[in-house]
C-alpha positions as CSV (number, residue, x, y, z in Angstrom):
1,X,1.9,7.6,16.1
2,X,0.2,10.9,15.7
3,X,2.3,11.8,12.8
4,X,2.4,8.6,10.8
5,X,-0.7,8.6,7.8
6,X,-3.4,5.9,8.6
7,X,-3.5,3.5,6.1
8,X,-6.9,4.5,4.4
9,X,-5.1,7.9,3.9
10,X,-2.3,6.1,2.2
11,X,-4.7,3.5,0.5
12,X,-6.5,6.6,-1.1
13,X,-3.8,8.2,-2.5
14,X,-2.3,5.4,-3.9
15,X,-5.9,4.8,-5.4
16,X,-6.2,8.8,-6.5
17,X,-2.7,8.6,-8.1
18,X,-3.6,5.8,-10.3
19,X,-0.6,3.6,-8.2
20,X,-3.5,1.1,-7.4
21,X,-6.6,-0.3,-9.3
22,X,-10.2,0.6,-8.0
23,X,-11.7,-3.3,-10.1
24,X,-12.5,-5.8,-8.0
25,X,-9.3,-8.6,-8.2
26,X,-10.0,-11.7,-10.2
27,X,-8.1,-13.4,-7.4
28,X,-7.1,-12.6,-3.8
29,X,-4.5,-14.9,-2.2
30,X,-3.3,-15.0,1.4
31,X,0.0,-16.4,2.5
32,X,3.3,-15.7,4.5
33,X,5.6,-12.8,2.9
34,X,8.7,-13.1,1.5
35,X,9.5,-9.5,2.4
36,X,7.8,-7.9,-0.5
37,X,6.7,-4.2,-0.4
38,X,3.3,-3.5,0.7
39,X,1.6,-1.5,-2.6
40,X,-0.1,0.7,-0.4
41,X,2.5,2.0,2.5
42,X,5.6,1.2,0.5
43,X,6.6,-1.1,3.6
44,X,8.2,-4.0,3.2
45,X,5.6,-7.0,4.2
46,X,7.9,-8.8,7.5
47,X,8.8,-12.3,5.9
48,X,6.5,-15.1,7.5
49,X,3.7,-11.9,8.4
50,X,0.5,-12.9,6.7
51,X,0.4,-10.8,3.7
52,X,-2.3,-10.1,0.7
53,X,-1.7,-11.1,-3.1
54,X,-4.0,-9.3,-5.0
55,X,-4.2,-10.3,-9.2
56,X,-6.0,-8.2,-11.9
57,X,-6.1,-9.4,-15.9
58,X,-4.3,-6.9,-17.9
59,X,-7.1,-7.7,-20.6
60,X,-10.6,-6.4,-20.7
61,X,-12.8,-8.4,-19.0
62,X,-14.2,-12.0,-20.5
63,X,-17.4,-12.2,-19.3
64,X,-20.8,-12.4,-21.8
65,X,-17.9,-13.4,-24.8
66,X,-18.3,-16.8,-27.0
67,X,-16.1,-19.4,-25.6
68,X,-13.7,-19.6,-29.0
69,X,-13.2,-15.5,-28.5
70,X,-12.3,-16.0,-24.9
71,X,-9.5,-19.0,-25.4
72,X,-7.9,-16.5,-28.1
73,X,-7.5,-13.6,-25.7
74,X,-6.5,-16.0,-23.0
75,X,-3.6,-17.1,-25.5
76,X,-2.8,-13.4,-26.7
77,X,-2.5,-11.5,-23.7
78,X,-2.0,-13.4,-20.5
79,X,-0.4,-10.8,-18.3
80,X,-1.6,-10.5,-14.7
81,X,-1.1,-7.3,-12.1
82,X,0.2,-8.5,-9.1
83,X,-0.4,-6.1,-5.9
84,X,0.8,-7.2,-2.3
85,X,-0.7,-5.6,1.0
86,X,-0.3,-6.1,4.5
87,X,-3.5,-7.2,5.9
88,X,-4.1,-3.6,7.6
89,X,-3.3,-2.0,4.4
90,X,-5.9,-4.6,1.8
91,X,-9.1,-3.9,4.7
92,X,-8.2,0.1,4.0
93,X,-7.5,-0.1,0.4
94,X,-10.6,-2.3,-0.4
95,X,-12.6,0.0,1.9
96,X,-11.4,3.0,-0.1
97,X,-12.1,0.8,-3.1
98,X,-16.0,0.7,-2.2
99,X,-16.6,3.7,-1.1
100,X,-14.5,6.1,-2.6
101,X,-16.1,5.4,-5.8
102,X,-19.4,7.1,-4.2
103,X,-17.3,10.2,-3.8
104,X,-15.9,11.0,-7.0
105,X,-17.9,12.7,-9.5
C-alpha cells in the first residue's frame, strides 16, 4: 500500500529513536512465532510465521579480557536484550544497521 511506511523507513526510525540497537547481535535465532510483536513495525509476528530473535549482552563487550575477569562479569551481570522481527523487518533493520552508520556524522 502506497500509504503504509516500508520497513527500512520504520527500521530507521526505530534505530534513530534509540528503540533498537545499531551492535551487531551476539546471537540471531530463527524459529516459528508465538505472536510476539515485531520490534521494528510494532506488528504482532503471526504465530507459526518464521520470525527473528535477535540477543544483545547488556554488558560491555568481553573480548581481549583475562579469562578470571570475564567469568566475574559473566556472573555479575547476565542480562540479555531480546529483539524479535519479522523476516522483512530483520533484512531492513540490519540493512539500516550497516549503512546507516556511514550516514551519520
Amino acid at each position: 500500500m502506497p500509504d503504509e511506511p516500508n520497513p527500512r523507513d520504520k527500521a530507521r526510525e526505530a534505530i534513530e529513536s534509540g528503540r533498537l540497537p545499531t551492535a551487531k547481535p551476539s546471537s540471531i535465532f530463527c524459529g516459528p512465532s508465538s505472536g510476539e510483536t515485531c520490534a521494528v513495525c510494532g506488528v504482532p509476528i503471526p504465530p507459526g510465521h518464521m520470525q527473528f530473535l535477535l540477543e544483545f549482552p547488556d554488558s560491555p563487550s568481553l573480548r581481549d579480557k583475562w579469562l578470571r575477569n570475564m567469568l566475574g562479569r559473566l556472573r555479575e551481570n547476565s542480562k540479555v536484550s531480546r529483539y524479535r522481527m519479522h523476516h522483512h523487518c530483520f533484512t531492513a533493520w540490519e540493512f539500516e544497521r550497516l549503512t546507516g552508520a556511514a550516514r551519520r556524522p
